[in-house]
C-alpha positions in Angstrom: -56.5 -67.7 -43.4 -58.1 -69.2 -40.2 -60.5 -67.7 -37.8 -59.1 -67.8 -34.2 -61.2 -67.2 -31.1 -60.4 -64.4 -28.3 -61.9 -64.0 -25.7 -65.2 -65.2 -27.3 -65.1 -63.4 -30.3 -64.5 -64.9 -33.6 -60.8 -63.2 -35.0 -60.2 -63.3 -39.0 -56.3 -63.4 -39.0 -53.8 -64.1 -42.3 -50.5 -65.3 -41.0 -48.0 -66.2 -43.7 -44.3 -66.9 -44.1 -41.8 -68.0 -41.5 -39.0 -66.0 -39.8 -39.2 -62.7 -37.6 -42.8 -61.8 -37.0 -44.8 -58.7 -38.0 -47.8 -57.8 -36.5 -49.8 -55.0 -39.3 -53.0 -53.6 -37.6 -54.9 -51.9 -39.8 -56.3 -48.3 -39.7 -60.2 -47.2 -39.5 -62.8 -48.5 -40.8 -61.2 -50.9 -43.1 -59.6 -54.5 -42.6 -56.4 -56.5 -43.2 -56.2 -56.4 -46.7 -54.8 -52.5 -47.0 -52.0 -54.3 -46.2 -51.8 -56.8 -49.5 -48.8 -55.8 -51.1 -46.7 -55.4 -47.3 -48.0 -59.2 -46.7 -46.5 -60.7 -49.8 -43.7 -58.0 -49.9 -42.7 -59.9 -46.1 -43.6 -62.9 -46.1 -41.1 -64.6 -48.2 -38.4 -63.3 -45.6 -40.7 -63.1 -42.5 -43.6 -64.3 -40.4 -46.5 -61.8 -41.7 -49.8 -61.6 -39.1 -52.3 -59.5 -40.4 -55.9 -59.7 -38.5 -59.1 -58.0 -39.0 -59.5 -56.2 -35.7 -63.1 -57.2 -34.3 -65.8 -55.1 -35.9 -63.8 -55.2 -38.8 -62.9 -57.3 -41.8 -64.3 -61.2 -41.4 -63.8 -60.6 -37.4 -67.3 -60.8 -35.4 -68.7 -57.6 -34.4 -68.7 -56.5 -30.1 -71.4 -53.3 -30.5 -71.4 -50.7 -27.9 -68.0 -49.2 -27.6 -64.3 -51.2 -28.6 -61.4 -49.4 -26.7 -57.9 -48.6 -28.3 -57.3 -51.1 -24.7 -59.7 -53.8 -26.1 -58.6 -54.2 -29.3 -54.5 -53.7 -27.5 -55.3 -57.2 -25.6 -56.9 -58.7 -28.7 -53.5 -58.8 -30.4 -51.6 -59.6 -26.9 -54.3 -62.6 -26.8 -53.7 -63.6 -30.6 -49.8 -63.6 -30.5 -50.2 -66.2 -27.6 -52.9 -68.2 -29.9 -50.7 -68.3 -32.4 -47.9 -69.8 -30.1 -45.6 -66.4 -30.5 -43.3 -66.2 -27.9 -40.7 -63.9 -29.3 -40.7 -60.2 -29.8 -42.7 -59.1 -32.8 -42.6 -56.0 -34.7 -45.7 -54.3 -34.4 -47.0 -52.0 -37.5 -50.0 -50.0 -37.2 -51.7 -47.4 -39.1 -53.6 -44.5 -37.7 -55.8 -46.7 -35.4 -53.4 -49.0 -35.7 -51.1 -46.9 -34.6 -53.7 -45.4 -32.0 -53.5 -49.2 -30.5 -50.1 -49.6 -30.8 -49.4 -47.2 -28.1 -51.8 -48.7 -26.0 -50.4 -52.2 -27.0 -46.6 -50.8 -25.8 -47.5 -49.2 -22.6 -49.3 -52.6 -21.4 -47.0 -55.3 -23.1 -43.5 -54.0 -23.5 -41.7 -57.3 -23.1 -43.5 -58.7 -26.7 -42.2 -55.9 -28.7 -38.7 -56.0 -30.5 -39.3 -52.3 -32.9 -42.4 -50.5 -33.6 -43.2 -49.1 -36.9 -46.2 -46.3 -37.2 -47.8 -45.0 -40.0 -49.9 -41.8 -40.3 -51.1 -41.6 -36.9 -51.1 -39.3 -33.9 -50.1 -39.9 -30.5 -52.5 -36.9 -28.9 -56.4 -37.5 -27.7 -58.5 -36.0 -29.7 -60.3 -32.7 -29.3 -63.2 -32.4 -27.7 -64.8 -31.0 -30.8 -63.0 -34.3 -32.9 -64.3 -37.0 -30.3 -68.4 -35.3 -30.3 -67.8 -35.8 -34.4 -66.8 -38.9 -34.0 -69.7 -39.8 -31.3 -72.2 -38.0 -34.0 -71.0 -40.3 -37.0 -71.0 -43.1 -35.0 -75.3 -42.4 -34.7 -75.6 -41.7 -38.2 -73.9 -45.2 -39.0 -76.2 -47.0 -36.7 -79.0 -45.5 -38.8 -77.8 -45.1 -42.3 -75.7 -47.8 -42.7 -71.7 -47.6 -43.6 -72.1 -44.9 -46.3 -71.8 -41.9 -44.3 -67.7 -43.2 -43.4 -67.3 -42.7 -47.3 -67.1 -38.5 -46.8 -63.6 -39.7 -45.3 -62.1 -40.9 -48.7 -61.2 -37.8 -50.1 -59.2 -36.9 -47.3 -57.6 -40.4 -47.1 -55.6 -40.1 -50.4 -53.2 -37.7 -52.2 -55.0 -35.6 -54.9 -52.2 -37.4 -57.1 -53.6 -40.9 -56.2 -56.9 -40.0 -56.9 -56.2 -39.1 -59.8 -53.7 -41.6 -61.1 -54.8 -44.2 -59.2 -58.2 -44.7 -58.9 -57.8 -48.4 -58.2 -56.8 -47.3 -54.7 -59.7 -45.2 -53.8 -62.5 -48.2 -55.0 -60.3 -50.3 -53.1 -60.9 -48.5 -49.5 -64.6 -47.3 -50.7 -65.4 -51.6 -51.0 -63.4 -51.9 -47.5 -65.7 -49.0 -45.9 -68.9 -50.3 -47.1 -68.2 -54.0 -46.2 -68.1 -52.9 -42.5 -70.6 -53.5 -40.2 -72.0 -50.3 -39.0 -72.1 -51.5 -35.1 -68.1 -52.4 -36.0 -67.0 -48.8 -37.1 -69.7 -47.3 -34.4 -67.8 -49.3 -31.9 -64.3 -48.3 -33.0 -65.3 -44.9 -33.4 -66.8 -44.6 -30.0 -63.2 -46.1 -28.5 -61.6 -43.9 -30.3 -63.3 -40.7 -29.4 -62.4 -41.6 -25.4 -58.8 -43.1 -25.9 -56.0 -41.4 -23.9 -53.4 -38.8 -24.7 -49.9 -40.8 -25.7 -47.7 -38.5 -25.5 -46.1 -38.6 -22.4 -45.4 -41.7 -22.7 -43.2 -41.6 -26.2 -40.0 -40.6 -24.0 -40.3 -43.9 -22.3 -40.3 -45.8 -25.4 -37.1 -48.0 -25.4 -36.9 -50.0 -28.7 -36.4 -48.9 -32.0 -39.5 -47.3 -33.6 -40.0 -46.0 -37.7 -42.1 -43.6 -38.4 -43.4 -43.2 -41.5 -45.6 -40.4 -43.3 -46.9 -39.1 -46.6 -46.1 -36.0 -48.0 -49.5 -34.9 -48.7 -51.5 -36.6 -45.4 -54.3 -34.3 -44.3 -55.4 -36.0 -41.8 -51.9 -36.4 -39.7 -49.7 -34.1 -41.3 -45.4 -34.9 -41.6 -45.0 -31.8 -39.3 -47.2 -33.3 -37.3 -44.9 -36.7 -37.1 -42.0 -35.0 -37.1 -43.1 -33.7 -33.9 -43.8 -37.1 -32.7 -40.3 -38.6 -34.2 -38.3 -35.9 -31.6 -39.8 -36.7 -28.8 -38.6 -40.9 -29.0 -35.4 -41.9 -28.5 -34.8 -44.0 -30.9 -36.2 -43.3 -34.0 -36.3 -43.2 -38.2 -38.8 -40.7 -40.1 -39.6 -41.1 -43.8 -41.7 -39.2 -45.6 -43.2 -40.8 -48.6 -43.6 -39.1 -51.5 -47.2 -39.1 -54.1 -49.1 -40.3 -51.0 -51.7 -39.4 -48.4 -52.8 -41.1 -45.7 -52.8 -44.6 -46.7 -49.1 -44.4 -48.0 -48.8 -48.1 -47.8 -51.4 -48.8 -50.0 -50.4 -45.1 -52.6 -47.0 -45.9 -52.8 -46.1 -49.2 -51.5 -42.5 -49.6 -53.1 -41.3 -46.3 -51.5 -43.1 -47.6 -48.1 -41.9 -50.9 -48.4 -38.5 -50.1 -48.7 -38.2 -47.5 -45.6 -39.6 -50.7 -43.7 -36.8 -53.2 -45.2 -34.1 -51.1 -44.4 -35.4 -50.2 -40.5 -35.8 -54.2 -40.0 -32.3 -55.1 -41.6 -30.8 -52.8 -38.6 -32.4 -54.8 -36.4 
């Protein structure tokens, strides 16, 4: 898994298989490996590119503030690195998906289908981006562990239960992070730009994908989201939260296989 440069900073990126590439950005504040099971699911029938977004993962760290736009031409600037010419398919999870919208408004022409995952196209709240402007003080001071209060909302009540695996998994991706990372990410997050208007335009095939039980961006929520672009697939995945991909991978695997083999 090599580390590529862009535009100075130091990008961790696994890239793996051969055939039709597929971007996954990961969500907030883990890293590349939430999507394990998606990379060797893919990989044996297409080109899999998973980075760590800067601040994240084994990416170098930019502190101050990372925009949805920053990390947006990261991925434009690491698809030309990696001597990708063709369309990709982008996958992103809640800040992934957060970036992908910025990603499709800027760089149309290197997208083939787009496939979101628990995420949101609206800005947040004022009251949502001053929380996210507060925790991203208290990480500067106290360190990572203050992002754990998010793991109970991150998962079904049925995977934490059943599945406890899952939830030591994302607490060891949280508290690996460095805290001028997720204060970075948070801050970009907190002042990124309403999406909405802009899903009517979107002119290429786009899944979107949800778990039943997701607090945090709800199926009616999605749903929403699904009837306002054109073209689209929704799937809601059952016994699973916000990280369906990592809760039940087999049911989210499979909603992907069949959108790309109608491509």
């Amino acid at each position: 898994m090599p580390m590529v440069t862009i535009d100075g900073i130091g990008i961790h990126v696994s890239d793996h298989g051969h055939g039709h590439p597929i971007l996954f950005v990961h969500g907030f504040p883990l890293n590349h490996t939430m999507w394990n099971t998606q990379i060797t699911a893919f990989s044996s029938t297409h080109r899999v590119i998973a980075p760590d977004l800067r601040g994240f993962g084994r990416s170098e760290v930019t502190p101050g503030t990372v925009s949805m736009d920053r990390f947006a031409d990261d991925l434009h600037a690491l698809l030309d690195t990696l001597n990708i010419s063709e369309p990709v398919t982008m996958c992103g999870l809640s800040m992934g998906g957060y970036i992908a919208w910025r990603f499709i408004e800027k760089y149309p022409q290197r997208l083939r289908s787009l496939i979101l995952l628990d995420t949101r196209a609206a800005a947040d709240t004022p009251k949502n981006a001053q929380n996210r402007l507060t925790l991203a003080e208290r990480i500067l001071k106290e360190g990572p562990e203050p992002a754990k209060d998010m793991l109970p909302n991150l998962v079904s009540p049925r995977t934490a239960q059943n599945r406890p695996e899952v939830l030591e998994e994302l607490q060891e991706m949280i508290l690996s992070t460095s805290p001028d990372g997720i204060a970075a990410a948070l801050r970009g997050m907190a002042e990124r730009p309403d999406s909405t208007d802009l899903l009517a335009e979107i002119g290429i095939p786009v899944l979107l994908v949800v778990g039943t039980d997701d607090r945090l961006t709800p199926p009616e929520e999605m749903r929403q989201l699904a009837e306002l672009i054109p073209a689209t697939d929704f799937v809601e995945i059952p016994e699973a939260g916000h990280m369906a991909p990592m809760e039940n991978p087999t049911a989210v695997n499979a909603a992907i296989e069949r959108f790309l083999n109608r491509q």
